[in-house]
Every structure is written in C-alpha cells, then in structure tokens.
C-alpha positions as a Markdown table, in Angstrom:
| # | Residue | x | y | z |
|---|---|---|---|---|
| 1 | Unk | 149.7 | 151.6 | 101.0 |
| 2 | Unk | 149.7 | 152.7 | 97.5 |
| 3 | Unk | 146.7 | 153.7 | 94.9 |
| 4 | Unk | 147.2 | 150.6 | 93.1 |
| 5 | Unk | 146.8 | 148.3 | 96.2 |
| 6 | Unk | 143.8 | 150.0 | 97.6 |
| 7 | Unk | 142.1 | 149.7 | 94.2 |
| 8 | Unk | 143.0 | 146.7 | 93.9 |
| 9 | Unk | 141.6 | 145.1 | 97.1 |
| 10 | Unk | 138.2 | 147.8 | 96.6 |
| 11 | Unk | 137.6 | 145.4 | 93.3 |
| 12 | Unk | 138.4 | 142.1 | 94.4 |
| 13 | Unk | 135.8 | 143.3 | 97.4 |
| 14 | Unk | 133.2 | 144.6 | 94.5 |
| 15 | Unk | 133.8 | 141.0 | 92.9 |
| 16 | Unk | 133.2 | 139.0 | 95.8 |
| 17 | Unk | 129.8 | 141.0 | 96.5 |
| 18 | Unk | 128.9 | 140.4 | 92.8 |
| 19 | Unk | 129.7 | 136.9 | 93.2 |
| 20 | Unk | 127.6 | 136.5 | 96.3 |
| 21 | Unk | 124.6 | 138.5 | 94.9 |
| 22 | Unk | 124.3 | 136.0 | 91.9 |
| 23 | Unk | 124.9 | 133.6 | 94.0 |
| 24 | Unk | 121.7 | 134.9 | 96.6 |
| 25 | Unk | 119.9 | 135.2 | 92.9 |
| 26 | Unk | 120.4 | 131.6 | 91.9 |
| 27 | Unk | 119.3 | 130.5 | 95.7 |
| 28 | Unk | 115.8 | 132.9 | 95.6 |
| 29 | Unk | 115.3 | 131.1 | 91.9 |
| 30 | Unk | 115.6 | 127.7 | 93.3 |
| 31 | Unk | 113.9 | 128.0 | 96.4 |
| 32 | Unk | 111.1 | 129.3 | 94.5 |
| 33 | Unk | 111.1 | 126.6 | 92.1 |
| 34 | Unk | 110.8 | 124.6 | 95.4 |
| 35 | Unk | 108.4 | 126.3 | 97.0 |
| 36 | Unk | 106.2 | 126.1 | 93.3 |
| 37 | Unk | 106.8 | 122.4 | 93.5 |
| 38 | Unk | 106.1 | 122.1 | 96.5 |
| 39 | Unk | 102.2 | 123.7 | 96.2 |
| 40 | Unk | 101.6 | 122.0 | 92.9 |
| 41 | Unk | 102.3 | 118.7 | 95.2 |
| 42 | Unk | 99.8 | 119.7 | 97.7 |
| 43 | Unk | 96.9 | 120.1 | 95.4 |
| 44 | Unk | 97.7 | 116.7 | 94.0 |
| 45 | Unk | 97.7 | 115.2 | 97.4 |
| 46 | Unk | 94.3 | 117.0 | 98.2 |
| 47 | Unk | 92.8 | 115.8 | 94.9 |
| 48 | Unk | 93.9 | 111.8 | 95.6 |
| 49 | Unk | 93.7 | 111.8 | 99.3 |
| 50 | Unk | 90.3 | 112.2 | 102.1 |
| 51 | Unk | 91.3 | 114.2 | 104.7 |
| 52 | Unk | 91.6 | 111.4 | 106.9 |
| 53 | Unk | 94.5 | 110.1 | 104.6 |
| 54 | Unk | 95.8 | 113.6 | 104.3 |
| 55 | Unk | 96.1 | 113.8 | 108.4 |
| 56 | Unk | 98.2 | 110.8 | 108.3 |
| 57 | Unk | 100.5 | 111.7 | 106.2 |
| 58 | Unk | 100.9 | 115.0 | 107.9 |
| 59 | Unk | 101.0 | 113.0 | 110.6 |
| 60 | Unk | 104.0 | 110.8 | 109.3 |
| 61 | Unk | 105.5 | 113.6 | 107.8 |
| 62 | Unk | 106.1 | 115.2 | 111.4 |
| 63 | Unk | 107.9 | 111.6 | 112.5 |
| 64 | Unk | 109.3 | 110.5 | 109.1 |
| 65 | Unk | 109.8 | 113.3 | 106.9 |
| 66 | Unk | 111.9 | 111.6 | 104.2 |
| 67 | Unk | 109.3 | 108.4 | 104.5 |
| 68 | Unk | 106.3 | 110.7 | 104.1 |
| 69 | Unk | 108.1 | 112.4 | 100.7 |
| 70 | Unk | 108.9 | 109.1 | 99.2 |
| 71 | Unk | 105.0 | 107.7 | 99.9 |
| 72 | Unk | 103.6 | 111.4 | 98.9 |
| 73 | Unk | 105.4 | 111.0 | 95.3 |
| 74 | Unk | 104.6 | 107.2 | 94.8 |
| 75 | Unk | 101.2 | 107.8 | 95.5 |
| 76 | Unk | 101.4 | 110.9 | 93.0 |
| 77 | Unk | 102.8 | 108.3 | 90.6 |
| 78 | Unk | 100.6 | 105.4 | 91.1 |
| 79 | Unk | 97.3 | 108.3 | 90.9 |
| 80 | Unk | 98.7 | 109.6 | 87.5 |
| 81 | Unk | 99.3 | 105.9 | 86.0 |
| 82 | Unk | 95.7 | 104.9 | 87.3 |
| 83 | Unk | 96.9 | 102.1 | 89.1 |
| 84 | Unk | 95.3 | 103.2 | 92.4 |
| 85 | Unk | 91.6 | 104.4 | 92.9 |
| 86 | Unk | 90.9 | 107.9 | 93.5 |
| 87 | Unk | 90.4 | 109.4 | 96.1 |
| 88 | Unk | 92.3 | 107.3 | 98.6 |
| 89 | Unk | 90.9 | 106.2 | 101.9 |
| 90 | Unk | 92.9 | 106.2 | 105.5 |
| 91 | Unk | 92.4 | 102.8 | 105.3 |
| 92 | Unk | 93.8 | 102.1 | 101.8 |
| 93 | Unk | 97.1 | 104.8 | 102.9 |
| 94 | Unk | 97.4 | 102.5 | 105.8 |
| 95 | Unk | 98.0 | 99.5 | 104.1 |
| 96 | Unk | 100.1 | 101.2 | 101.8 |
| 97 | Unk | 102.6 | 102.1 | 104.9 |
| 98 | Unk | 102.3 | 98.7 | 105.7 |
| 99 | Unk | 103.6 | 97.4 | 102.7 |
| 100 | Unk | 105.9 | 99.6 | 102.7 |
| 101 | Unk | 107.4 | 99.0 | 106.5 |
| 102 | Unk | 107.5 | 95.5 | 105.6 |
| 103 | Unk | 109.4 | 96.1 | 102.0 |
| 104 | Unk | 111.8 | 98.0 | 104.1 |
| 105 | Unk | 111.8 | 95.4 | 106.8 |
| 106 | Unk | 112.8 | 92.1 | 104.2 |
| 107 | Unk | 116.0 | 94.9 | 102.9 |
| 108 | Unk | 117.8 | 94.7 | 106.4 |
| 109 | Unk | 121.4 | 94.2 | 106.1 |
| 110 | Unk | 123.1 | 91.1 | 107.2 |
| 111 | Unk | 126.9 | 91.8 | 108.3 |
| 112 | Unk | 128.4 | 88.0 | 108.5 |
| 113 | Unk | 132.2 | 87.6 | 110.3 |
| 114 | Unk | 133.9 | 85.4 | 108.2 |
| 115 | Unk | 137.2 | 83.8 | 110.5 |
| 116 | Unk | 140.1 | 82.2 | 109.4 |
C-alpha cells in the first residue's frame, strides 16, 4: 500500500465516525425530546386522573401499550377542550374503555369470497 491509499481509507474512517457521532447527537436530542414529552404527559395524567384511574391505565398500559397511549392522549384532549370533568374517576375511565372496545369492535373487517 501506498501514502495515498492509507490516507485515503484513515479519512473515509474519520468520516464515517463523524457521521455516526452526529448521528448518536440527533438520537440523544430526540430521545430527550421524548423523554420531556413523556414527563409533561404524566403530570397531565396525574392532574385529570384519581389514582384509582391512574392504576388502570398503568394497568392497561402493561397489556395494551399502544391502546393505553391512544386513551392517555384522548383523555389529555377531551381534559384540555373541557369536554370531560376533572378529575376523572375509575369508574368514568372504565366506561371510557368500554366505549372504546366496542368502537373498535363495530370496525372489524369483513373479507367476502366473491365466485364466479
């Protein structure tokens, strides 16, 4: 091997760590944008919800994680338009999920066979 190749492969090695460093960067900044997020939601949740209703969701969170995030930001919505009263009870959560299952329940997909 030459000068030229060797210096050649030590930058495209010095790019690729540069490239992965910003890339690590952009990663930390997002994550903790999520993680931000993430705490702002919980003190939402603890102002709108008993701790009764906040067990629940944890609750459903640990079975239904993508179920839990959808109710935990509808009932961050419906808390900010004033369309629910605050603080929210198990029982009034409960019949939330209910509605819910059975909204979810009516969607189901029909596949007909059509033969000719």
């Amino acid at each position: 091997m030459d000068i030229e190749e060797i210096r050649r492969r030590k930058l495209l090695e010095l790019q690729r760590r540069a490239a992965a460093s910003r890339m690590t960067e952009e990663e930390q900044q997002a994550l903790q944008l999520q993680q931000q997020y993430e705490i702002q939601k919980r003190k939402i949740l603890k102002q709108i919800l008993t701790e009764p209703a906040r067990a629940r969701l944890a609750r459903l969170r640990l079975a239904k994680p993508e179920l839990a995030a959808q109710v935990e930001l509808q009932l961050i919505q419906l808390a900010q338009m004033g369309r629910i009263q605050v603080p929210i009870s198990d029982e009034v959560l409960k019949s939330l999920l209910e509605k819910l299952y059975e909204m979810n329940r009516s969607k189901k997909r029909e596949i007909k066979f059509i033969r000719k």
